[in-house]
N, C-alpha and C positions, 0 to 999 in steps of 0.2 A: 793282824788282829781283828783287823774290821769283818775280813774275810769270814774268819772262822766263826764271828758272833752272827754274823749273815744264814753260814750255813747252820746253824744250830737253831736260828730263830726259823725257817724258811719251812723244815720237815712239821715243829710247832705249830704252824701256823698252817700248813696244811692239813695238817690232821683237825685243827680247831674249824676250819673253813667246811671238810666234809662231813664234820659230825654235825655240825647246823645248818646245813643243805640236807644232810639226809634225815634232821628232826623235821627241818621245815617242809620237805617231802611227806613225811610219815603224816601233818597237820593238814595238807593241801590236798592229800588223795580221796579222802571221804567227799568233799567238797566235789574234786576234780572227777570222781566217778560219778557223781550224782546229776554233774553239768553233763559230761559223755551221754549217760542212760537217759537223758530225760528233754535235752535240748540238742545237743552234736547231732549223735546219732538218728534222732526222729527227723532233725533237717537235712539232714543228708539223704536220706533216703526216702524224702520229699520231693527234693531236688531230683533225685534219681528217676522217681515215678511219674512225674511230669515229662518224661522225654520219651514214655512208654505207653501204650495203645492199654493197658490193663497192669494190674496191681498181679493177677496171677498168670503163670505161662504168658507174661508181655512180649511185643514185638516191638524195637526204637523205633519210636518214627518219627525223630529230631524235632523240628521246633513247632509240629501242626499242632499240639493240643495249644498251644500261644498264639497258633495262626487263629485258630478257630477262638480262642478266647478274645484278644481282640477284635475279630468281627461280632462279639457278642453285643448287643446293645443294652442288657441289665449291666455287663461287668463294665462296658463305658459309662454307662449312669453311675452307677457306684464308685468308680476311680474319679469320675469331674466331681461329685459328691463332696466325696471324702479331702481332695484338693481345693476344692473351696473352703470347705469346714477349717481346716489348716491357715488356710492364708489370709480367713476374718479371725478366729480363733487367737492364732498367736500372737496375735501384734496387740490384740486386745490383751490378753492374758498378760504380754510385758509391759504396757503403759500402765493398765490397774494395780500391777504387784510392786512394779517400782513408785507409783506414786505413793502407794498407803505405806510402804517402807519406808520412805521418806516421811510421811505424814505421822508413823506410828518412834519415828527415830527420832522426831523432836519432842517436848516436855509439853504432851497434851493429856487435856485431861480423859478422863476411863482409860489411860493407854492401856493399861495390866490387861482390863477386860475386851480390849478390843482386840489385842495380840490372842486372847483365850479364843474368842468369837472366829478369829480367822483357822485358829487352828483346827477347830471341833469338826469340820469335815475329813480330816485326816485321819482320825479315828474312829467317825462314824460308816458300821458298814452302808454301804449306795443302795441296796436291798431293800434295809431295813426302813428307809425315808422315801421310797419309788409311790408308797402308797400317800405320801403327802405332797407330792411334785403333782402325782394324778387328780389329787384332789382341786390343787392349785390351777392348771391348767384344765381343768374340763368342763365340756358345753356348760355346766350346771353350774362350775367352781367358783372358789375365792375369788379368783383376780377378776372373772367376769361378770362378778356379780357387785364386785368394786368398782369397776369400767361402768356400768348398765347405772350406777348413783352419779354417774356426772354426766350421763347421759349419752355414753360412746355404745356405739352395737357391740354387742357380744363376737368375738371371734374364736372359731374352730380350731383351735392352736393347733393340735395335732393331728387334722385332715386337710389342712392346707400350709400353703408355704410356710406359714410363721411357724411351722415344726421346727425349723432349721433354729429360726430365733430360740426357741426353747430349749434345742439341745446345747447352744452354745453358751445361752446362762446356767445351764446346769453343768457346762465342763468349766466355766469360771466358777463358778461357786464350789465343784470338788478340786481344785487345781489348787484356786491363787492361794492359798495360805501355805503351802510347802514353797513357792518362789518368793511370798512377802519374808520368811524366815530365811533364805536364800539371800535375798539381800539386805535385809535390813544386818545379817554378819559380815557381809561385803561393806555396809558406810558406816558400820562403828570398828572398823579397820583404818577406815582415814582421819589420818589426822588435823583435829579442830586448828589446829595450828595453819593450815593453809589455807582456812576458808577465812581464818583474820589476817594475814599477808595479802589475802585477795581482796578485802576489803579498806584495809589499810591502803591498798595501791589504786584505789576507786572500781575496780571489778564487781560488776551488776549480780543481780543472781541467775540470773542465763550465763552469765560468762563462767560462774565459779561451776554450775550446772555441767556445761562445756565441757571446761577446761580440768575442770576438779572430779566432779560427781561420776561422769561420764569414763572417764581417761583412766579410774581406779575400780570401778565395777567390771571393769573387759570381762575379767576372767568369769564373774560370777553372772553376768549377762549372758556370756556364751552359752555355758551350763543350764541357764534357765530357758534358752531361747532351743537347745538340744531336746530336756527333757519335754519342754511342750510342744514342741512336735512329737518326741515320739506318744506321749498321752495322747494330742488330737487323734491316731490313729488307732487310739484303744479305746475311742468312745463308745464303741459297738453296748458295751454292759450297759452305762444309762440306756443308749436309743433304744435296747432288748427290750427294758425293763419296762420303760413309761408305755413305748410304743408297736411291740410286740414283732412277731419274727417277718411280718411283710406293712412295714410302714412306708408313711409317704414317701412320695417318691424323693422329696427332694430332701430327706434324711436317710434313703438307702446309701449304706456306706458300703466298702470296699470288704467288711468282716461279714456285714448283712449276705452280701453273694457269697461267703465262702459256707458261710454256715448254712445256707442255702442248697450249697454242693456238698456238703456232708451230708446231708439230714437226704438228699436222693442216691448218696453212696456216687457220686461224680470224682472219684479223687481225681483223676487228673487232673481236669480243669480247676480244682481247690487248690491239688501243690502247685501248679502254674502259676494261680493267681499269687498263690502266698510267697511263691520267689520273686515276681514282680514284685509285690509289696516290699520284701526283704532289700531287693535292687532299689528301688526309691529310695528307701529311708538311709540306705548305705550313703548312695548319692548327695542326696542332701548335707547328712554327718561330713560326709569328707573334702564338701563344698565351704561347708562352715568351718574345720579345723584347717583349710587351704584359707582362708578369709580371714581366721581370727590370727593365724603364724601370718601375714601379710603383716595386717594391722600391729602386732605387737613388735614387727623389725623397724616398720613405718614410726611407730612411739621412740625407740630405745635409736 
C-alpha cells in the first residue's frame, strides 16, 4: 500500500518541482542576461585581451603586457597606494562602526537622530557634496581657516601627504553608516539574557565584550569586514571628484592608473591591471571565508 501511495505521490511531485524550477527560471533570466551582457561577458573578454598584443587582428603574447605592467612604476605606486589605503582604512572603518553600534544600541540620548545623521550618507549622491569636501579642505577653506584661530599653519591637504588623510575620512564618513546598521542588527540579535548571566557570574565588560559581543557578531563582522574592503577599492569616485584625474601622488590609486590607460586607449595594460585587481580581491574574499569556516568549527 505504501508502495503504491509512493508511486502516485512521486510523478506529483515531479511535475510540482519542474513547474517551479521552470517559473523560477522564467524570473532569474532577465536578471541572469543582464549580469551575462553587462558584467560575465565584458570580463571575460578583458581577461582575454590582456594576453593579446592589440584589441584588433591581436597576436598572444602570454603574460608580457603583466610583465611590462609590473615593471611599471605609476602601476606599483598605485597598487602600494591603494594597499595601504585598505589596510589603514578597514580596521578604522571596523572599530568606528562597531563602537557607535554599540554606543547607538544602548538607551542614549538623540539616538533616533544620530541613527538618521549616520545614515544620510547613504543616500546622499558623493557628487553632489564633492563641492563641500572642496570647500572644506582648501588652501583658503573652512578647516584652515579654523586651524589658522588657534594658531596652527595652514596645510595643503590636497598637494601633499595629508591627501591620503582626507580621502580616508571621506570613505569613513560615506561607509560607516551601512556597517553601524550592519551591526547594530547583529547586537539586538543577542540576547540580554547573557550579558546578566555574565554579570551575575562577576564577568567585566571586556569579558562579556569577549566572550559575548565578539563570539555572536562573527557573522556580521565578516560581512562588514568583506564589504569594506571591497569599497576601499572603489574609492577612485571620491579621490576623482575632490582631486581630479592626476592627483598626489600618494592618493593615486590602482583605478586612477586604469582610467589613465583608458583615457590613452592602453587596453591592454587596463584589462591586465583590472584582472590583477580582480585576482586580489578574490584572494583576499577566499582568505577571509578560509578564516571565518576555521573560526566558526574552532567556536561549535
Amino acid at each position: 500500500m505504501k508502495e503504491v501511495t509512493v508511486r502516485m505521490i512521486n510523478p506529483t511531485i515531479r511535475k510540482w518541482l519542474r513547474k517551479d524550477v521552470s517559473a523560477a527560471m522564467m524570473f532569474l533570466a532577465p536578471s541572469g542576461i543582464g549580469f551575462a551582457m553587462f558584467y560575465l561577458i565584458p570580463f571575460v573578454m578583458g581577461v582575454f585581451y590582456s594576453f593579446m598584443d592589440s584589441t584588433i587582428d591581436g597576436h598572444f603574447v602570454e603574460f608580457d603586457n603583466y610583465r611590462e605592467l609590473l615593471e611599471s612604476g605609476s602601476f606599483r605606486k598605485a597598487a602600494s597606494n591603494t594597499f595601504y589605503f585598505s589596510a589603514i582604512s578597514v580596521p578604522l572603518m571596523l572599530v568606528l562602526s562597531l563602537g557607535l553600534a554599540m554606543l547607538l544600541n544602548k538607551n542614549t540620548y538623540f539616538r533616533n537622530w544620530l541613527r538618521t545623521g549616520y545614515v544620510l550618507p547613504l543616500v546622499v549622491p558623493v557628487a553632489s557634496i564633492i563641492l563641500i569636501w572642496q570647500m572644506l579642505f582648501d588652501w583658503n577653506g573652512s578647516l584652515n581657516a579654523w586651524l589658522n584661530n588657534f594658531g596652527i599653519d595652514r596645510v595643503d591637504w590636497m598637494k601633499t601627504d595629508a591627501a591620503r588623510n582626507v580621502i580616508i575620512v571621506v570613505y569613513l564618513w560615506k561607509n560607516i553608516g551601512y556597517n553601524v546598521i550592519l551591526f547594530l542588527a547583529g547586537l539586538q540579535q543577542i540576547p540580554k539574557d547573557y550579558y546578566e548571566t555574565a554579570q551575575i557570574e562577576g564577568a567585566g565588560r571586556l569579558r562579556q565584550f569577549r566572550s559575548i559581543t565578539l563570539v555572536y557578531l562573527t557573522s556580521s563582522m565578516f560581512f562588514v569586514v568583506i564589504m569594506s574592503i571591497i569599497n576601499s577599492f572603489k574609492v577612485f569616485r571620491e579621490t576623482y571628484l575632490i582631486a581630479g584625474e592626476y592627483p598626489h601622488d600618494s592618493i593615486y590609486m590602482l583605478q586612477h592608473y586604469m582610467n589613465n590607460m583608458f583615457m590613452s586607449l592602453d587596453v591592454q595594460k587596463l584589462t591586465a591591471a583590472a584582472t590583477l585587481m580582480f585576482i586580489c580581491i578574490l584572494l583576499i574574499v577566499l582568505g577571509l571565508f578560509a578564516f571565518e569556516r576555521r573560526h566558526r568549527q574552532f567556536m561549535e
